[in-house]
C-alpha positions as CSV (number, residue, x, y, z in Angstrom):
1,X,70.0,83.3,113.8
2,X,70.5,84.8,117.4
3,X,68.3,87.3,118.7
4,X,71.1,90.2,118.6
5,X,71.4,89.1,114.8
6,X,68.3,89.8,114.4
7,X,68.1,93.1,116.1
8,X,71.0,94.4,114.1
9,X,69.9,93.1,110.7
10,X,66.7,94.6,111.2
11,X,68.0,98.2,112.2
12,X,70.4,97.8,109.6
13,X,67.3,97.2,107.0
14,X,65.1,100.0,108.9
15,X,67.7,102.6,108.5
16,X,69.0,101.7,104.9
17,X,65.3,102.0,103.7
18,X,64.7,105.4,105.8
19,X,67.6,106.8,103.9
20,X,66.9,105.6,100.4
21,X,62.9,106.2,100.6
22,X,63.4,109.6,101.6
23,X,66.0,110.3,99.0
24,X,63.6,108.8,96.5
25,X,60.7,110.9,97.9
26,X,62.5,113.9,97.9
27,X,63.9,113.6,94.5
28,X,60.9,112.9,92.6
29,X,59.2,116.1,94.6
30,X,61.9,118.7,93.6
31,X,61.8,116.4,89.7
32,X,57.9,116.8,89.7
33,X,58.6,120.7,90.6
34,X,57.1,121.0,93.6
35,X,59.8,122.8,95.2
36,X,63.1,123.2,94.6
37,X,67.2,123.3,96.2
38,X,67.3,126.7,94.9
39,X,65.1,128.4,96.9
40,X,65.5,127.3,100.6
41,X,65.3,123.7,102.2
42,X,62.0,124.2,103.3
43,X,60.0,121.1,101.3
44,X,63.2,118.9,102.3
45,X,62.9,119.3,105.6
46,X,58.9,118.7,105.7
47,X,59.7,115.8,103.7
48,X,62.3,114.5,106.2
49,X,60.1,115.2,109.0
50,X,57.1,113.1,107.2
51,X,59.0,110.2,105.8
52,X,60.4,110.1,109.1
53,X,57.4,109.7,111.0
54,X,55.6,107.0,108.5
55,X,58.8,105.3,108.5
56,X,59.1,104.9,112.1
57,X,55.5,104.2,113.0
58,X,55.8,101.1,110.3
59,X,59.7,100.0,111.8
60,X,57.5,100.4,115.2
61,X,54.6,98.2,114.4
62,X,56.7,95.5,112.6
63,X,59.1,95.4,115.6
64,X,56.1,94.6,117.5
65,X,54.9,91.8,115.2
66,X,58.2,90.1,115.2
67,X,58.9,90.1,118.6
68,X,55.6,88.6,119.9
69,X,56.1,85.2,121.5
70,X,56.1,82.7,119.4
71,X,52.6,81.3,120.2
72,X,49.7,84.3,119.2
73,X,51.7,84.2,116.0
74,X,48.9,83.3,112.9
């Protein structure tokens, strides 16, 4: 696989599981009753906020990892 093939397919991956893992988070918050639609978006947008920044510290690191040369790989 080319290099830009690679590039895409992992944005592609990185974004898809930014959007469901946050969904996912943020439904079982509001299920689990820790906040709720109803009363402001408040907890959605601290969840957004958090998920966003684990999220893109991890796509950051493994980015790093696969795009080290090919000889200090283990």
């Amino acid at each position: 696989m080319t290099g830009n093939l690679q590039a895409i397919g992992f944005l592609f991956s990185w974004v898809l599981g930014w959007g469901i893992g946050g969904s996912l988070i943020d439904a079982g918050l509001i299920k689990a009753g820790l906040y709720s639609l109803e009363g402001g978006q408040l907890g959605t947008a601290a969840t957004f906020a958090l998920w966003s920044l684990v999220w893109g510290a991890a796509g950051v690191g493994l980015y790093k990892r696969l795009t080290q040369p090919n000889s200090s790989k283990p």
